[in-house]
N, C-alpha and C positions, 0 to 999 in steps of 0.2 A: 355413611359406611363406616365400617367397623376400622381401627386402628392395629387391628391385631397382624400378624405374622402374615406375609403373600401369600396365597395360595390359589393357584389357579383348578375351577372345574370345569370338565367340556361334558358335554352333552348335545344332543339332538339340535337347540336354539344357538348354538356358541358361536355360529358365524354369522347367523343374523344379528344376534348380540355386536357384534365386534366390526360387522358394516355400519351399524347404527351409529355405535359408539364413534366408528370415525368419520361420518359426516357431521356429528356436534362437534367435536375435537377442532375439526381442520376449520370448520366457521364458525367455533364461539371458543377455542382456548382452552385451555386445561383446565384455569380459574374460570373461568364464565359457562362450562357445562354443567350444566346439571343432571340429576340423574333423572329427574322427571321426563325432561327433553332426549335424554339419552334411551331410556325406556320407551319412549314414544318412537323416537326413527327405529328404533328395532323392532318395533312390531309386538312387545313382550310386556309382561307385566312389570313391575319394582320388585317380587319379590324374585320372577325367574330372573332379572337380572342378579338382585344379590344373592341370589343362587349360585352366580357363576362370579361374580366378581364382588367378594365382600367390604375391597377400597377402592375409592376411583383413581388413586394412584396405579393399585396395581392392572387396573383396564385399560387404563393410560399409555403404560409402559406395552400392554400386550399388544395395542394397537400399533405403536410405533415400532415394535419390534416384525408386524408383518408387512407393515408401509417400507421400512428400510428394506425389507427382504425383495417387496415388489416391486422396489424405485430401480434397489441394484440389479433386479431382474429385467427390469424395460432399459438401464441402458448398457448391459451389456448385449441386450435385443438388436439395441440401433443404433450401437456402433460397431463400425465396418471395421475388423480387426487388419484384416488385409492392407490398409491404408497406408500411409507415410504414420512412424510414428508420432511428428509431430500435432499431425490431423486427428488422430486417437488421442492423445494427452489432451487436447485444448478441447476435445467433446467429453474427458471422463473428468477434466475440471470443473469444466461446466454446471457438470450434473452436483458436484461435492459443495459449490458455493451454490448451488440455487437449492440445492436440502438444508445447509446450514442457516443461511440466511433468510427462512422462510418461518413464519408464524409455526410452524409445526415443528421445525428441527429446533428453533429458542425454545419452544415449550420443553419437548425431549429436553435439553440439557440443563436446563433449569429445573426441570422435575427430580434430574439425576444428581442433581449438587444437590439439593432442598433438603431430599430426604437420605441423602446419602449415606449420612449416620442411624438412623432407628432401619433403613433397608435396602441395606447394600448389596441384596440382589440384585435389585432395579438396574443398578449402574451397571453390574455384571451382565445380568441377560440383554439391555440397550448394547454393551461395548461388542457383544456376540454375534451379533443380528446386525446392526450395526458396522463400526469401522471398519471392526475386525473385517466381517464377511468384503468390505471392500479393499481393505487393503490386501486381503487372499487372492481376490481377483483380477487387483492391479498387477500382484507377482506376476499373473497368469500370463496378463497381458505383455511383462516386460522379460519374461522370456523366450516369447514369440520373438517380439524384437531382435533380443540376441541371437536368436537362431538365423533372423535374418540379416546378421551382422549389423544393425541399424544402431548399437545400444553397446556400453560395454559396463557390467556394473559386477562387481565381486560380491557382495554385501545385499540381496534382493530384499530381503525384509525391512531392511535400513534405507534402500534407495528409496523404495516403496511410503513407509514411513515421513521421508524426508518431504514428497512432492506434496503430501495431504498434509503436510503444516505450511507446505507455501502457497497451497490452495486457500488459509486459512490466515494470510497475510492481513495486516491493517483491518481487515473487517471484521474476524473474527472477536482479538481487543476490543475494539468499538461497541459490539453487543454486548459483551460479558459486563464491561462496567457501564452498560447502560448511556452511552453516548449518541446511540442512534439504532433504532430497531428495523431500518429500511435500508435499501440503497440503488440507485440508479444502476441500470445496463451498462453505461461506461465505468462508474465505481468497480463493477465486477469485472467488464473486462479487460481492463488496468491488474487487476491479479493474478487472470485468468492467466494472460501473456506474457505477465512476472515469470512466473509460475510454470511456464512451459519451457520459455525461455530459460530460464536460469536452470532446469532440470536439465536439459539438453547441454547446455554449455558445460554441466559435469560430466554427463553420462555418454555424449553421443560418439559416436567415430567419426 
């Protein structure tokens, strides 16, 4: 694929394209897709793929840009807002270190630093789709809270902010330099409970 400028086209095939695409993604990597394999799960030829996506960078990014949309869609699905809010933090942690931590969210952020100089849309439309869209939803969430007097935070964007770097304790480190690309259910949830914990002991009433 071509190295030139992003550009995305949609057409008639663009979402069989883009299911395709993220079944090789999610089991063979962003380096280990091809586009042959890619072609093939989507049901299309090579050339109506590079019809629609003329770098595998940028089919890359598009895919995880509707993965994020659909992940932060199924869990603000199923979790029960109504709850205690400490019950809702420790289920939308959950969800932040098992996308980070996963073969598909190191791909995303490694794709996003890689190229980050020749196309720094990439990062732009990931951060969109992406954090951003969760961290909008966490406000969502933690003005529920306050209304149910659960929470007391002056600064919503900032508080917000704050819990998705504590979500992203010790482990996150660890992947970026390359010290460990897995981690155990108690690894995570030693953060998970950091993390809730320590947000609550700022913010709670």
């Amino acid at each position: 694929m071509t190295d030139g400028p992003p550009e995305v086209k949609r057409g008639r095939k663009f979402d069989q394209v883009l299911n395709g695409a993220r079944d090789i993604f999610m089991s063979d990597g962003f380096e280990g897709a091809s586009v042959d394999e890619i072609a093939k799960a989507s049901g299309v030829s090579k050339a109506t793929l590079y019809s629609y996506f003329p770098d595998k960078r940028l089919l890359f990014m598009e895919v995880a840009k509707s993965e994020c949309i659909r992940q932060a869609d199924e869990a603000v699905a199923s979790i029960d807002m109504s709850l205690p809010v400490a019950t809702v933090l420790t289920s939308a942690a959950w969800h932040m270190v098992q996308f980070f931590t996963s073969d598909f969210g190191q791909g995303v952020f490694r794709l996003c630093v890689g190229e980050g100089d020749r196309f720094p849309e990439l990062g732009q439309e990931f951060y969109k789709s992406g954090p951003a869209l969760v961290r909008d939803r966490l406000i969502e969430f933690l003005k529920v809270a306050i209304s149910r007097n659960e929470l007391k935070i002056d600064d919503l964007p900032l508080a917000a902010d704050q819990f998705h770097e504590l979500c992203k304790a010790d482990l996150f480190p660890r992947l970026i330099f390359n010290m460990d690309t897995s981690f155990s259910d108690g690894e995570k949830q030693r953060i998970v409970t950091g993390a809730v914990e320590t947000f609550l002991a700022r913010y709670a009433k």
